[in-house]
C-alpha positions as CSV (number, residue, x, y, z in Angstrom):
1,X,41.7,-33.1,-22.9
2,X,44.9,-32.5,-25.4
3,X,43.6,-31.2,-28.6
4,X,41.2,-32.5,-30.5
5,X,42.5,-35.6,-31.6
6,X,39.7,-37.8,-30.4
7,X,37.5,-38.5,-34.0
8,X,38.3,-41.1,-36.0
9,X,39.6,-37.8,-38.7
10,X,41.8,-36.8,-35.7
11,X,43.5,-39.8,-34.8
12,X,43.9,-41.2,-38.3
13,X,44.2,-38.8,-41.0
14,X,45.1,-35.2,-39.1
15,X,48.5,-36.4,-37.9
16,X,49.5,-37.0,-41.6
17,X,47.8,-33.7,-43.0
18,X,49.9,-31.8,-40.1
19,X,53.0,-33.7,-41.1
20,X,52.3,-32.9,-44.9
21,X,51.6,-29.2,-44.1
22,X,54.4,-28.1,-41.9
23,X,57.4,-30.0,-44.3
24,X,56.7,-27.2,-46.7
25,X,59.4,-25.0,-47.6
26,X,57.6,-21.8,-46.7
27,X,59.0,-23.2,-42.6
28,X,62.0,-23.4,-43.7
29,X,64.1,-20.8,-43.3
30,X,62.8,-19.9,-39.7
31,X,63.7,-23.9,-38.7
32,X,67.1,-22.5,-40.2
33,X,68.1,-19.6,-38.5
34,X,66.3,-20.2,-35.2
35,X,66.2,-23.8,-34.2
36,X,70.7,-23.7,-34.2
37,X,70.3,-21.3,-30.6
38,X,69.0,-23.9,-28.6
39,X,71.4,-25.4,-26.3
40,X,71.7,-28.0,-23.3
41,X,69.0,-29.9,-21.8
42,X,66.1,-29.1,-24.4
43,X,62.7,-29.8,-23.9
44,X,60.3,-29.1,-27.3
45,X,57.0,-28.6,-26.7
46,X,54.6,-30.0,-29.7
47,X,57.5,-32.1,-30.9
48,X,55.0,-33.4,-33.5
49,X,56.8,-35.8,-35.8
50,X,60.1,-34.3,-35.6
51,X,60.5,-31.6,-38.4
52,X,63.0,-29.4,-36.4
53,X,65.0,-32.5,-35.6
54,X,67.9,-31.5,-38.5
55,X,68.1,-28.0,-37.8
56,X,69.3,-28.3,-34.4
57,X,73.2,-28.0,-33.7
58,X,74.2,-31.2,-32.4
59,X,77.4,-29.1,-30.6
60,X,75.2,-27.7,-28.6
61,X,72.4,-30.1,-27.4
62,X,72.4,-32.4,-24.9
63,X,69.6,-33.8,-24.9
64,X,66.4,-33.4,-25.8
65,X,62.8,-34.1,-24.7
66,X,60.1,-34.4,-27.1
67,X,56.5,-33.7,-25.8
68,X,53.2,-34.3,-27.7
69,X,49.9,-35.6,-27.0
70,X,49.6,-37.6,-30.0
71,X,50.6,-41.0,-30.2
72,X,51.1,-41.2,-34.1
73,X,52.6,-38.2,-34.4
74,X,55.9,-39.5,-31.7
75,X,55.8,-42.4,-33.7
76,X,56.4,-40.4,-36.8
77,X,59.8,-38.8,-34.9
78,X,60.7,-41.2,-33.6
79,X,62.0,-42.8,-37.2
80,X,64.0,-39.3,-37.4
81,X,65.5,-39.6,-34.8
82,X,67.0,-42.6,-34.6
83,X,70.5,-41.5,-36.3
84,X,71.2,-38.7,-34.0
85,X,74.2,-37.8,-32.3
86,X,72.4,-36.5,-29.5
87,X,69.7,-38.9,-27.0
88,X,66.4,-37.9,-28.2
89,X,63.6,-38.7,-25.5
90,X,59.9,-38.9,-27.0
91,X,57.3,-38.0,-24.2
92,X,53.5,-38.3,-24.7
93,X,52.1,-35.2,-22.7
94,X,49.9,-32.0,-22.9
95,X,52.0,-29.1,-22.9
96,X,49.7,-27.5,-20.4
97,X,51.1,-30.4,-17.8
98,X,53.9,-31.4,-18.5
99,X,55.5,-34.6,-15.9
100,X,59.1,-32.8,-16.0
101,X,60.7,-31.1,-12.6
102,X,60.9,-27.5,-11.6
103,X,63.8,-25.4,-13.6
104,X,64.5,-28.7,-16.0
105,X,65.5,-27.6,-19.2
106,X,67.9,-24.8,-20.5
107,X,66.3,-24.4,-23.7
108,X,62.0,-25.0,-24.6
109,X,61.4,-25.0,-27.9
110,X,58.1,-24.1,-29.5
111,X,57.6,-24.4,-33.5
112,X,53.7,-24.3,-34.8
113,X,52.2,-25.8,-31.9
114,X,50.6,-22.2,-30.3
115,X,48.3,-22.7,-32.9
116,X,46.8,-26.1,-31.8
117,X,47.5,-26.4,-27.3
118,X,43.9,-25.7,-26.2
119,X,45.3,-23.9,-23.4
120,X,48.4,-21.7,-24.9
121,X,48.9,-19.4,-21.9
122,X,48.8,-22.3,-19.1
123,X,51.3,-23.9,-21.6
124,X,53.5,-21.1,-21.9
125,X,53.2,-21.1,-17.8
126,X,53.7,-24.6,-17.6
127,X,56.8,-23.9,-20.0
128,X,58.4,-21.9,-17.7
129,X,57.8,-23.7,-14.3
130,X,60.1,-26.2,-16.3
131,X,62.6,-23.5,-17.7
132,X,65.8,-22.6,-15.5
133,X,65.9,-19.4,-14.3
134,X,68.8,-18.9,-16.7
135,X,66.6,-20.7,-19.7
136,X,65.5,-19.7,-23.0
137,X,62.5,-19.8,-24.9
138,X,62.6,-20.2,-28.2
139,X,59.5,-20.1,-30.4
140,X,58.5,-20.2,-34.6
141,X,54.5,-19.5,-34.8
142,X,52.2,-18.1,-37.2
143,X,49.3,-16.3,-36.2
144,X,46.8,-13.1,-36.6
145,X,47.7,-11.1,-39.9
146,X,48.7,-7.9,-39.8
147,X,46.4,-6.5,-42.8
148,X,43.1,-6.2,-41.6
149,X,41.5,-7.5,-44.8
150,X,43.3,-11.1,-44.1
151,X,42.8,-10.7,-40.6
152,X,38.8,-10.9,-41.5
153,X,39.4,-13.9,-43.6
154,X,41.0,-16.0,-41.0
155,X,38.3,-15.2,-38.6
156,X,35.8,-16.6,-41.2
157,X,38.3,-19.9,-42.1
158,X,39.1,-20.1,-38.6
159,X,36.4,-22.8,-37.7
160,X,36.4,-25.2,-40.7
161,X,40.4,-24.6,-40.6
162,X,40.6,-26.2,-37.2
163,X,38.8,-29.4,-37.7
164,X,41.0,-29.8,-40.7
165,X,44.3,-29.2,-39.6
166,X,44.0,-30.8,-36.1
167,X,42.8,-27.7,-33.7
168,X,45.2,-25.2,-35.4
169,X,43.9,-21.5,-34.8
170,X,44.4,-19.2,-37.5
171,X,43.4,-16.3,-35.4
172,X,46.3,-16.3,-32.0
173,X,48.8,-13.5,-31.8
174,X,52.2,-15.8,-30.2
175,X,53.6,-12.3,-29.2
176,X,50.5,-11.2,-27.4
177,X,50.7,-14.9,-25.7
178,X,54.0,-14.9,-25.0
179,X,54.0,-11.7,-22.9
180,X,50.5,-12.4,-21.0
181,X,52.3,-15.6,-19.7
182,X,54.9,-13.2,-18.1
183,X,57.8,-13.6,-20.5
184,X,60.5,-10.9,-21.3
185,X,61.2,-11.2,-25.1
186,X,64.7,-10.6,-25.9
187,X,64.2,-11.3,-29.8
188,X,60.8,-10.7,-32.2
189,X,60.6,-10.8,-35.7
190,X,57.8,-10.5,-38.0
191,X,57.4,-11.9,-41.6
192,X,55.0,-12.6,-44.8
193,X,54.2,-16.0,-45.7
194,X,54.6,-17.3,-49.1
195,X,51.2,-15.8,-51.3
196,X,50.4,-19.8,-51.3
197,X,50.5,-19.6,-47.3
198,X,48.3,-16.1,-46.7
199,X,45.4,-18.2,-44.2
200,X,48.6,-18.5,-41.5
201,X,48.9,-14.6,-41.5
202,X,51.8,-13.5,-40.2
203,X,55.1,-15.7,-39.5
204,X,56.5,-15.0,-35.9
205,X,59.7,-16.0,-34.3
206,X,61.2,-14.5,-30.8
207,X,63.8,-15.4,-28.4
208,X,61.9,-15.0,-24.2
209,X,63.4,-15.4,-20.8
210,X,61.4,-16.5,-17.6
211,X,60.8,-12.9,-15.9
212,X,63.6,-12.4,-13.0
213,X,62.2,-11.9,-9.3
């Protein structure tokens, strides 16, 4: 199963609360400064409905393969993008299996979708069977908090946050993930949300590489 998009709540009303939620300006910045590195063939995993579309450089990509489970959500994108330079491909697919070839895509993107993949390390595996040996991964999240006292807090919200917001975990550390799956991270950064955004805990962001033989 993708994630938990199978209730009535899931099918009809989550895709729009995600939407609503990650437009805020509190992403922005992030999109901004890290969404411009991708290059080449680029496959984004939990393309959703498209948010990072303007933020990439259009110089750079060409092309790009959008994968999501949900079926509302790729309709959502695919309204965005329609007026883009580049061809934009929307694919219906868990990221844990993804119908793509061996050493596919130069650049995966991953923005706020750790959160929600039932399965983030086969994922992240999954992510680089498709990755050239040459390829980048480039990923926004946010995830556990850094203070202890909000770290207790999201393990209390963490529940009744998830059936809200579409099978998003409050509680993941994306760094921890990223390394377990065997990734060398070239870039990290760590930042605060926004006092109106403390229940995502800490914003992450990080530049990885497949792991050479």
């Amino acid at each position: 199963m993708c994630r938990s998009c199978l209730s009535w709540y899931g099918r009809r009303i989550a895709p729009y609360v995600i939407h609503a939620g990650c437009s805020a300006n509190a992403f922005t910045p992030m999109r901004k400064r890290m969404l411009p590195l991708a290059e080449g063939i680029v496959v984004e995993v939990g393309f959703g409905s498209g948010l990072n579309l303007p933020y990439y450089d259009a110089a750079k990509v060409a092309r790009l393969v959008g994968v999501d489970p949900d079926i509302t959500m790729l309709a959502l994108a695919k309204r965005r993008s329609s007026s883009l330079p580049f061809e934009v491909e929307p694919l219906r697919a868990c990221g844990e299996s993804m119908p793509l070839t061996d050493d596919f895509a130069d650049t995966v993107v991953v923005t706020y979708a750790l959160c929600s993949i039932p399965q983030p390390l086969a994922a992240l595996r999954e992510i680089q069977r498709i990755l050239k040996p040459t390829g980048r991964l480039i990923f926004i999240e946010h995830g556990q908090a850094e203070e202890p006292r909000r770290r207790r807090w999201q393990e209390r919200l963490n529940r009744p946050w998830g059936w809200f917001a579409g099978g998003c975990q409050l509680n993941r550390d994306p760094l921890c993930l990223v390394r377990q799956a065997g990734f060398w991270l070239l870039e990290e950064e760590r930042q605060r949300f926004p006092l109106s955004f403390w229940q995502l805990g800490t914003h992450y962001a990080g530049v990885a590489t497949r792991p050479t033989a």
